[in-house]
C-alpha positions as CSV (number, residue, x, y, z in Angstrom):
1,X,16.4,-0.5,44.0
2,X,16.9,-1.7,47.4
3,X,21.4,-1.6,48.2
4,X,22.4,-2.9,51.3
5,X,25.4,-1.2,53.0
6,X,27.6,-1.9,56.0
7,X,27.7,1.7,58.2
8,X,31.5,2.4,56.6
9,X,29.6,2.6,52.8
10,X,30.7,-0.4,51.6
11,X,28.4,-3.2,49.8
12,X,27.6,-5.8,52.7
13,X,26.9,-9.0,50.0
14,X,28.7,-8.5,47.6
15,X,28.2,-10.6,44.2
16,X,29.8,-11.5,41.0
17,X,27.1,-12.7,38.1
18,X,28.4,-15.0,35.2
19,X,26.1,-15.8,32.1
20,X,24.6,-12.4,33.0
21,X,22.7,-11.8,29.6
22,X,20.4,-8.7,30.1
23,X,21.0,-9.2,34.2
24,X,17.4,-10.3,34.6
25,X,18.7,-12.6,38.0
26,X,21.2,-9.8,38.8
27,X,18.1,-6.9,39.2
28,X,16.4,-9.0,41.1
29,X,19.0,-10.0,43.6
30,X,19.6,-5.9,44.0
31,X,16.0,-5.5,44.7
32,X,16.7,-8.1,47.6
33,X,19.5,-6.2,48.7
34,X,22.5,-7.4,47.3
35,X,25.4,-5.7,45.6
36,X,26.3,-6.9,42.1
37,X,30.1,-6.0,41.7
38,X,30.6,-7.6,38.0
39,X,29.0,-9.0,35.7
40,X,30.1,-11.1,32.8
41,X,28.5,-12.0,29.3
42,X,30.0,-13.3,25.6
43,X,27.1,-11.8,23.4
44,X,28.1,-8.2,22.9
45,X,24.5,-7.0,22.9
46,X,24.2,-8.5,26.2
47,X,27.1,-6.7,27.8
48,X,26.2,-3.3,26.0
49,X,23.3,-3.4,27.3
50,X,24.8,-4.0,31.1
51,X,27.4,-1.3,30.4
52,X,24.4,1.2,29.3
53,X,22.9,0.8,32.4
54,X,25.5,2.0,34.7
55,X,26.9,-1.6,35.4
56,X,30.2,-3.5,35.2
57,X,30.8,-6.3,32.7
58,X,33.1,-8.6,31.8
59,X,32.9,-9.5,28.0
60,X,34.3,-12.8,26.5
61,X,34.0,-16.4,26.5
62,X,34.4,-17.8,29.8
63,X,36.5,-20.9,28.9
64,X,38.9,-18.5,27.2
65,X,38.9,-16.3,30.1
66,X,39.6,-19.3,32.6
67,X,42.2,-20.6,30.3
68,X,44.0,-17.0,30.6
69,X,43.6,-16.7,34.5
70,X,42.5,-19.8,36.1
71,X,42.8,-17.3,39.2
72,X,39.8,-15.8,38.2
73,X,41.6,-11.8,38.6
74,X,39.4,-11.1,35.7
75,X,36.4,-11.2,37.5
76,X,37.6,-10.2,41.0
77,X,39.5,-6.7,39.6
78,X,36.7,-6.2,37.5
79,X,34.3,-6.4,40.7
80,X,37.3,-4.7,43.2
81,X,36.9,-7.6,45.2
82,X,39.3,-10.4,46.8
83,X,38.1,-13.9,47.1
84,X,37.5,-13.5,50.6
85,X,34.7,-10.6,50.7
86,X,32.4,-12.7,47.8
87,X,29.2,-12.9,49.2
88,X,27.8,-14.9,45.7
89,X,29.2,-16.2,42.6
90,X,25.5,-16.3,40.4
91,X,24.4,-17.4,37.1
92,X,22.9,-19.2,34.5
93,X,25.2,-21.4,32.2
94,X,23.3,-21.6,28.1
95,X,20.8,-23.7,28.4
96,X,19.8,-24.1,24.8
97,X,21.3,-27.7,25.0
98,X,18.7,-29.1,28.1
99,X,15.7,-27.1,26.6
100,X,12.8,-29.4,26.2
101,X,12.1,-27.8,22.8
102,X,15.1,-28.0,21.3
103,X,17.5,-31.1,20.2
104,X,18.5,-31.7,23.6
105,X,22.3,-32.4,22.6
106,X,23.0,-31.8,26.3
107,X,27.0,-32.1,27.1
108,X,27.3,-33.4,23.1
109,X,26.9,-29.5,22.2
110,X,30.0,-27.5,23.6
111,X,27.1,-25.0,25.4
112,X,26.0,-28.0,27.6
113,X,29.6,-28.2,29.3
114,X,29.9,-24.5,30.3
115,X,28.6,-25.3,33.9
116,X,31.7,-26.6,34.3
117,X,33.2,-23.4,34.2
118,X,30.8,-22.4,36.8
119,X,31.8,-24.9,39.1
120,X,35.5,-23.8,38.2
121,X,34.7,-20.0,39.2
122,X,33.6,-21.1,42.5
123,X,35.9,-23.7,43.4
124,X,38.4,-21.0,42.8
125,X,36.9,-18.1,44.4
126,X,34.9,-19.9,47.4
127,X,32.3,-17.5,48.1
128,X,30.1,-17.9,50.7
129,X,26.9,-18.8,48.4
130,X,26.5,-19.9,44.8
131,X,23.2,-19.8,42.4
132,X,22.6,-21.7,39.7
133,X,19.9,-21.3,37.3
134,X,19.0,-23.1,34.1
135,X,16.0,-24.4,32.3
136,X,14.0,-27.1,33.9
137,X,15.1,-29.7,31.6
138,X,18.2,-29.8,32.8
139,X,16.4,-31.9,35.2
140,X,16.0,-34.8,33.3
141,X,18.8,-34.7,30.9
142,X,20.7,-37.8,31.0
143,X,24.6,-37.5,31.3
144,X,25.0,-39.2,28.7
145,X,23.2,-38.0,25.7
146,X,23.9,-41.5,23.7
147,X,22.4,-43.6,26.5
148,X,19.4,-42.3,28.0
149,X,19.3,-44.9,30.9
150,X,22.5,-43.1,32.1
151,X,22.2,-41.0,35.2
152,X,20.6,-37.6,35.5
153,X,23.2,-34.8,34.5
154,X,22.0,-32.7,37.4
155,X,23.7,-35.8,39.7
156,X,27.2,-35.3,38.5
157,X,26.9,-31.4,38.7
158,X,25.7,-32.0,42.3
159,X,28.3,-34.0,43.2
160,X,30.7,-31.9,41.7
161,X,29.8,-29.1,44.2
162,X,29.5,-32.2,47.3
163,X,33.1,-32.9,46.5
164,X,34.0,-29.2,46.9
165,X,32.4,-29.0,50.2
166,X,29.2,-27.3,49.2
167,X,25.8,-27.8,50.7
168,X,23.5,-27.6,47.8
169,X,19.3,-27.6,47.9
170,X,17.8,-27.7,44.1
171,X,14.3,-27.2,43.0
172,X,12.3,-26.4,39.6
173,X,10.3,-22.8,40.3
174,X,7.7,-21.0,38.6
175,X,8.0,-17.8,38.7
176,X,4.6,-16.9,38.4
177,X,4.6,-17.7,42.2
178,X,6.8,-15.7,42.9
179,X,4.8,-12.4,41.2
180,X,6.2,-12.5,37.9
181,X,2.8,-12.1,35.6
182,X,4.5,-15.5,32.7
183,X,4.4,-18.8,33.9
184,X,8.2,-19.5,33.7
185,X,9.8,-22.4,35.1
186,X,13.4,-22.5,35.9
187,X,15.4,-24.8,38.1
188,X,17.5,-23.4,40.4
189,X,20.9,-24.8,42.8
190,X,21.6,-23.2,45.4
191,X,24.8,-23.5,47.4
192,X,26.4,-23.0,51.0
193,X,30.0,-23.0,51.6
194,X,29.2,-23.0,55.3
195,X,26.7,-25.5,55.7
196,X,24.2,-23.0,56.5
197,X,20.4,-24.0,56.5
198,X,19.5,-22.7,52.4
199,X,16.0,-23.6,51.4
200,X,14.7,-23.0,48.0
201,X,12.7,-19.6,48.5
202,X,8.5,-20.0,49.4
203,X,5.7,-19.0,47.0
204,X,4.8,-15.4,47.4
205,X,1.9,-16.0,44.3
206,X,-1.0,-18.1,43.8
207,X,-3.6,-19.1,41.6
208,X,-6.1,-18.5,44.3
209,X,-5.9,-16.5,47.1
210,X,-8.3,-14.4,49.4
211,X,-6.1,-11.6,49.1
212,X,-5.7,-10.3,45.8
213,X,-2.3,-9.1,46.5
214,X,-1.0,-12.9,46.7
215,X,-2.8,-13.8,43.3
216,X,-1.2,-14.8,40.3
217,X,-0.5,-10.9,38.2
218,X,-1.8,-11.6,34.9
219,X,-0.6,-9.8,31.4
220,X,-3.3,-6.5,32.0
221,X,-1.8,-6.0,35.4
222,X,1.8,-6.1,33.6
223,X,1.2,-4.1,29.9
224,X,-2.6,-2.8,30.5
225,X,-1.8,0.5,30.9
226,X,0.9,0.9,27.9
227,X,0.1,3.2,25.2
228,X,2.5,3.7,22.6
229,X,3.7,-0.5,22.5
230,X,7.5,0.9,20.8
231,X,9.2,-1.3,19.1
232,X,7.8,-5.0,17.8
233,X,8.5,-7.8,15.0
234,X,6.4,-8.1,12.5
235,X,3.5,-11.2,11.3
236,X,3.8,-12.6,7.6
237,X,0.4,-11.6,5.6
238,X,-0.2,-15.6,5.9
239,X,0.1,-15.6,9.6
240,X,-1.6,-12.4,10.0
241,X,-4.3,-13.7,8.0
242,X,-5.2,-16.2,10.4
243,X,-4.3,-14.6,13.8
244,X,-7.4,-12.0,13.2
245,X,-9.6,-15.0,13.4
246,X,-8.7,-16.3,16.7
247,X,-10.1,-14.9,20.0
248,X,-8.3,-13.3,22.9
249,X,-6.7,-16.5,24.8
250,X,-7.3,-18.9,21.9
251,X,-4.5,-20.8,19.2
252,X,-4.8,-23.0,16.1
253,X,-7.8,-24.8,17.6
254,X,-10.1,-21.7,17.9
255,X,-9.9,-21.1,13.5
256,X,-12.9,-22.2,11.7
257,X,-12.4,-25.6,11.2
258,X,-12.0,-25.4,7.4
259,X,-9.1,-23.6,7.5
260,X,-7.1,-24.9,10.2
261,X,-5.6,-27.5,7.9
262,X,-4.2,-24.9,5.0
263,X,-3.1,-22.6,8.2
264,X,-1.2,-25.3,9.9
265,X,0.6,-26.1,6.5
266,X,3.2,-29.9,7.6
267,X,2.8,-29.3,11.5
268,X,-1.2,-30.6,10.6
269,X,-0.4,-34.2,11.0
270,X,2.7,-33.6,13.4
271,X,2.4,-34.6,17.4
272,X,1.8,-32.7,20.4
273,X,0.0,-30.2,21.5
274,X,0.9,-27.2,19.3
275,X,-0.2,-24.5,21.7
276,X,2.0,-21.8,19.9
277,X,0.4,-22.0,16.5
278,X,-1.5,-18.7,16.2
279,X,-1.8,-17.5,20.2
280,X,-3.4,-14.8,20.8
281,X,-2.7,-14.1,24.4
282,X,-5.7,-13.6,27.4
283,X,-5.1,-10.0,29.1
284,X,-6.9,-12.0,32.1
285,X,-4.4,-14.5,32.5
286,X,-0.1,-14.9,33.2
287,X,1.6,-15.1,29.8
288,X,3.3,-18.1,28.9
289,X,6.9,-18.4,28.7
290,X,8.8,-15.6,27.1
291,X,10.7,-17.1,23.8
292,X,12.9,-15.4,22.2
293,X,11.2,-14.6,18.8
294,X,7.2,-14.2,19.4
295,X,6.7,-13.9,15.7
296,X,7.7,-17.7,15.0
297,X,4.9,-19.9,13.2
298,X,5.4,-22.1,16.3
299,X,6.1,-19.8,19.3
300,X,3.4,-16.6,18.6
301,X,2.9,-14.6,21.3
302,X,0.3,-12.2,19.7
303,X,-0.9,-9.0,22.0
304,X,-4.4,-10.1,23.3
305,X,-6.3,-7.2,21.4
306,X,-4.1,-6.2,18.8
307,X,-2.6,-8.7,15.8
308,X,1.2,-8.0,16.5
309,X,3.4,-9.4,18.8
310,X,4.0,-8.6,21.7
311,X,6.3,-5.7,21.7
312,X,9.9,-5.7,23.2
313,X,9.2,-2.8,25.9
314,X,5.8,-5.4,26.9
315,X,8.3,-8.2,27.1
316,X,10.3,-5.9,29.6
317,X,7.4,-5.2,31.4
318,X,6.1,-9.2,31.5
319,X,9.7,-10.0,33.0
320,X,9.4,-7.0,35.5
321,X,12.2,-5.6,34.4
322,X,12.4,-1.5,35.6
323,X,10.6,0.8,33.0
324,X,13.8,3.0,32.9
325,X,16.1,-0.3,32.0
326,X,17.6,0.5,28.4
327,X,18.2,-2.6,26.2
328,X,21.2,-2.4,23.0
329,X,20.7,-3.9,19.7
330,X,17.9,-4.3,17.0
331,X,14.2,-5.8,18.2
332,X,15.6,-9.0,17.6
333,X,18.7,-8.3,19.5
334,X,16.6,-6.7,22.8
335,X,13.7,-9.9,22.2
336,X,16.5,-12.4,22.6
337,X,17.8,-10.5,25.8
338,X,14.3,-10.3,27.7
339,X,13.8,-14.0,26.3
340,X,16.8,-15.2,27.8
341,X,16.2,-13.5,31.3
342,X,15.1,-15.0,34.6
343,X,12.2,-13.0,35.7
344,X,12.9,-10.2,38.6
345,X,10.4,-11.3,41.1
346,X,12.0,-14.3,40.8
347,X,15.7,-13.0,41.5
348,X,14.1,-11.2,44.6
349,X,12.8,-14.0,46.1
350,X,16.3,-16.0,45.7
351,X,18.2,-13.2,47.5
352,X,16.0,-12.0,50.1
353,X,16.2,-16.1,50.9
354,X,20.5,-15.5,50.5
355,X,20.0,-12.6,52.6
356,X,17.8,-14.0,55.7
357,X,20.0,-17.3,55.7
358,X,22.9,-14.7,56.2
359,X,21.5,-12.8,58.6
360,X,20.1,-15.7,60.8
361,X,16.6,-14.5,60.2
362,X,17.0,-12.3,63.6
363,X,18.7,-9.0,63.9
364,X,20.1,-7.2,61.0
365,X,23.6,-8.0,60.9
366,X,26.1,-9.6,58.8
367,X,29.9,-11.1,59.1
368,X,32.6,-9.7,57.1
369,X,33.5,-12.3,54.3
370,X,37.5,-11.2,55.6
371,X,37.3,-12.6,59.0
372,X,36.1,-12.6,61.9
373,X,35.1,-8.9,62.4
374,X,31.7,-7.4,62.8
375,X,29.8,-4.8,61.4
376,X,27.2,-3.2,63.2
377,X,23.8,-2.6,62.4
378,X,23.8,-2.4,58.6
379,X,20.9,0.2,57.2
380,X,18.5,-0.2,54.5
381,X,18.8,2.2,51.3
């Protein structure tokens, strides 16, 4: 990966990542060019897997760390930074209470308040930048989860950052614009300490395009040319059963009709569409969204010619994660972690936007976070 240095060796944007998970954001802001000096995670598969790949991580719950050193030392000795040189401060609070398929407790589960430890982290630190990432439903939670005529969530958490002097543009993405071969949308707040012109990165990715370079990448172009698959759940018989009936890119509504009934079991007569009943993926098209268990009655991800799921080193590959990255834990640990990521293509496009704000989209070079000194002409590794 791409590191960009300062011509005395040192890391010129130097970040720290909270809610790091399998460091999905983090790679991709290192394929920009950043540095990531820490990272920090409470699941301990999470931060094995971090620590197995050569990185630094923090491990514990945040609001316990917070409580312990409001400071933020744990995070800034861990990185061997001070507050001054943070280029970033990234992450991606849990999100499993402003998921549109879940219950959508929002701040009425304890994991829908942790952004305010990321708000704490940078009001304490000050870096230059922040980015925060969280599913797009965050979007349209209400503040309060009792009346849902109260303001938008994302409106306090804005304000929050206004009130600290932060500049902040904020956007849903899809990362399949941005090269990633899933459609997978995430929305993203970005900050400036500085006032500096941030913009939300541009598409790199489209459905149609005369270049074929700039199309959508679709599931062949990300696990086509995998052999052995490795490691993968498992179908029940019943599920299995039915999945060898359905076509490549077809679900519940490609089985014969006679069976669709006894297949479907209660979620027959239930609402909405029901696309992850029995999916058998379409090599020719961008997966959907990555959960975090592919063998679920609701959420199959079945391989397009085979009748498995999807494997955990094809997950990998789907998110763009490097072919040499080594994930700790059982399958269901290592599905859980690739689930949970933010797809590397779109972590690039974030920091190479970080990266051209910094540098004033001109000549390559780039202000100390200390002061007021210079470095030269910073070189490309």
């Amino acid at each position: 990966m791409k590191n960009t240095t300062a011509i005395d060796g040192t890391p010129a944007f130097p970040v720290i990542s909270l809610f790091s998970g399998a460091m999905g954001l983090d790679l991709g802001l290192m394929c920009a060019g950043l540095h990531i000096a820490a990272s920090q995670d409470y699941e301990k598969w999470c931060v094995e897997t971090i620590r197995k790949n050569g990185h630094v991580a923090v491990q514990g719950d945040i609001r316990e760390l917070i409580k312990a050193d409001p400071e933020c030392g744990f995070l800034l000795n861990a990185a061997k930074l001070k507050k001054q040189d943070v280029f970033a401060i990234v992450g991606g609070p849990p999100c499993q209470s402003f998921s549109t398929t879940g219950k959508r407790k929002g701040v009425a589960d304890e994991r829908g308040m942790l952004y305010n430890q990321f708000i704490h982290v940078v009001e304490t630190v000050r870096p230059r930048f922040f980015v925060m990432e969280n599913v797009k439903g965050l979007a349209s939670m209400p503040s309060d989860p009792i009346n849902k005529l109260s303001p938008p969530l994302i409106n306090h958490i804005l304000e929050k950052f206004n009130m600290l002097g932060y500049h902040t543009v904020h956007g849903v993405l899809d990362a399949v614009n941005y090269g990633t071969p899933q459609f997978r949308e995430r929305l993203i707040i970005v900050g400036s300490r500085d006032k500096e012109d941030i913009f939300l990165p541009l598409a790199t990715h489209f459905h149609m395009h005369q270049n074929s370079e700039m199309r959508w990448r679709t599931i062949f172009n990300a696990i086509g040319d995998i052999g052995d698959c490795g490691s993968h759940g498992k179908f029940t018989p019943a599920i299995s059963q039915y999945l060898k009936l359905v076509p490549e890119g077809g679900n519940w509504r490609s089985l014969p009709s006679d069976k669709i009934k006894a297949a479907m079991g209660g979620a027959f007569k239930s609402g909405g569409g029901k696309t992850g009943f029995y999916r058998r993926l379409s090599y020719s098209e961008p997966s959907p969204t990555l959960v975090t268990s592919p063998s679920q009655k609701a959420t199959i991800l079945c391989h397009p010619r085979e009748t498995r799921p999807l494997s955990v080193s094809e997950y990998a590959r789907i998110q763009q994660f490097p072919n040499t990255w080594k994930f700790e834990g059982k399958t269901a640990d290592c599905y859980r972690q690739i689930g949970n990521a933010v797809p590397i293509p779109l972590g690039r496009a974030i920091g190479q936007m970080l990266i051209s704000v910094a540098l004033g989209n001109s000549e390559i070079r780039v202000k100390r976070m200390r002061g007021t000194s210079v470095h030269n002409k910073i070189k490309q590794i």
